[in-house]
C-alpha positions in Angstrom: -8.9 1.1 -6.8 -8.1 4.3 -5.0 -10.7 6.0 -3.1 -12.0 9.3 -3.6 -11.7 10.8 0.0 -11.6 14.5 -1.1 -14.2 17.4 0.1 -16.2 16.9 -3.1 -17.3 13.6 -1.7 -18.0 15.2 1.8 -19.7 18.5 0.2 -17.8 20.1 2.8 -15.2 22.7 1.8 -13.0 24.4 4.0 -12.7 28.1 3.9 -9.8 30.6 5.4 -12.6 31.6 8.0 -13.7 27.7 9.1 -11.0 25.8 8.0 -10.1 24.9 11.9 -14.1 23.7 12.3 -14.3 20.5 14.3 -17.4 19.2 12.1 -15.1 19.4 9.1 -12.4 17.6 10.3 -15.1 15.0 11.7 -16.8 14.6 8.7 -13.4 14.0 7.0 -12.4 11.5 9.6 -15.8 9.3 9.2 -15.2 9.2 6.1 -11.7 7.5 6.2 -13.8 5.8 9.0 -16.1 4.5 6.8 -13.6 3.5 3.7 -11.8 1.6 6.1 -14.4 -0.3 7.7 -15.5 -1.2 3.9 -12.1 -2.6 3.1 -12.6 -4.9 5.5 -16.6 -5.8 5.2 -16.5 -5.5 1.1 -13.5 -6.3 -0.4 -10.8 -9.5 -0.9 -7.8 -8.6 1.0 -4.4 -10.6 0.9 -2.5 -10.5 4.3 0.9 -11.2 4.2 3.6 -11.6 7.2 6.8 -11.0 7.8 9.0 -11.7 10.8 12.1 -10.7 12.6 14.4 -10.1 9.1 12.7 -7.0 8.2 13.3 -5.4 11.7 17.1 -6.1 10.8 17.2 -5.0 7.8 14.9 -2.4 7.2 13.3 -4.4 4.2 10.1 -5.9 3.0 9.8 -8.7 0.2 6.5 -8.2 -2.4 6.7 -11.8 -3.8 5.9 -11.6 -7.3 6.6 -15.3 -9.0 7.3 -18.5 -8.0 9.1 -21.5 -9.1 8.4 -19.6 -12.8 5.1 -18.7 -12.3 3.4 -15.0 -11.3 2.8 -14.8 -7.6 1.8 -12.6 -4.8 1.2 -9.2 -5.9 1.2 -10.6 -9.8 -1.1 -13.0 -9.1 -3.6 -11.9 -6.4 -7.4 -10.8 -6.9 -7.6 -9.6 -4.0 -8.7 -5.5 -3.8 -6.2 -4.8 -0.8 -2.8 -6.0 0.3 -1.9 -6.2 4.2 1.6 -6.8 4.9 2.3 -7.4 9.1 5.3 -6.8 10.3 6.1 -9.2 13.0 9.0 -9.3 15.8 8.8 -12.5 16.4 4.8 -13.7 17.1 4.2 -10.5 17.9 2.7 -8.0 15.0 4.5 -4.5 15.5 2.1 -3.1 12.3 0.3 -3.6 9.5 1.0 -2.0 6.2 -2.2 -1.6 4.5 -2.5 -1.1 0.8 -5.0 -1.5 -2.3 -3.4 -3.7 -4.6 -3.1 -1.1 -7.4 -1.5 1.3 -5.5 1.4 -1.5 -4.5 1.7 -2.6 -8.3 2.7 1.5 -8.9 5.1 1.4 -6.2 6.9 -2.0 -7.7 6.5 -1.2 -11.2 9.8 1.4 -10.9 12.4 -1.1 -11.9 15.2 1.5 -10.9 14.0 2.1 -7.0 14.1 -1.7 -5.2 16.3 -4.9 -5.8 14.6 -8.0 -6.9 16.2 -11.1 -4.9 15.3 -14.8 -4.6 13.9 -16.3 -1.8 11.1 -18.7 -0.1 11.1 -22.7 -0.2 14.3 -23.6 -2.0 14.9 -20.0 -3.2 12.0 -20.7 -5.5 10.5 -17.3 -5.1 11.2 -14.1 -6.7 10.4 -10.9 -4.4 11.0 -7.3 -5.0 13.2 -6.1 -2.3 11.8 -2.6 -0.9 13.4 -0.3 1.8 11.3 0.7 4.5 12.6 4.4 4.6 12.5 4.5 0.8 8.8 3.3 0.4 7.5 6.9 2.5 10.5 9.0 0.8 9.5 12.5 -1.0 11.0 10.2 -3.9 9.0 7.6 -3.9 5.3 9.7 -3.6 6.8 11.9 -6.5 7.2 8.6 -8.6 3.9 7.3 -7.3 2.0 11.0 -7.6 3.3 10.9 -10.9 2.0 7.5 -12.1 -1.3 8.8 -10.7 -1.8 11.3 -12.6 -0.3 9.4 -15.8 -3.1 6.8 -15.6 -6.0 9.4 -15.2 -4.3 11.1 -18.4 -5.1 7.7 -19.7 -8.7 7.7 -18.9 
């Protein structure tokens, strides 16, 4: 599910000499405009929200099975995954990503904790750090199961 969003799509390639053009960055950003705005008009997306605990803790739960079943981000169809972070009813941001990209980032058993939680603690979640999840680390490990899965192509 990731997008293409390079200057082959654009047919605009910068150069040493007009690589600080304003109608390439422009064309870049209508772009991302445009795949955005698509995401939202085209495709399923599954919002989840958290509040107050992960402001504590630095933390986010992925919910992945329940009560013995798959769940959340084993279970959705949807193309994108939205996860609000809310103090209290208020959101502070939204996380946005396309499902498959969020299946990568769990799918490192070694890199988050999985803990039980929900209704009755009948939920299983993967436990991922905030400061982790944008760490040089973890976009190797992703960047590297990128490229894996194209080699599989």
């Amino acid at each position: 599910m990731t997008e293409n969003t390079s200057s082959e799509k654009t047919g605009l390639k910068p150069t040493k000499a007009n690589r600080k053009k304003f109608d390439l960055d422009l064309a870049y950003g209508e772009l991302h405009e445009t795949a955005f705005l698509n995401v939202l008009k085209n495709k399923k997306v599954e919002v989840k929200t958290e509040r107050d605990k992960w402001a504590k803790t630095g933390n986010i739960c992925i919910e992945y099975q329940s009560y013995g079943k798959p769940s959340g981000i084993n279970a959705t169809e949807a193309d994108y995954w939205v996860h609000n972070l809310a103090i209290g009813d208020d959101v502070y941001c939204r996380l946005l990503f396309s499902v498959d990209a969020l299946r990568k980032i769990v799918q490192e058993p070694n890199k988050h904790k999985t803990v039980f939680g929900g209704d009755n603690n009948g939920s299983r979640m993967y436990l991922l750090k905030l400061s982790k999840l944008f760490s040089a680390e973890q976009l190797e490990i992703y960047s590297t199961l990128s490229a894996w899965e194209k080699d599989e192509e």
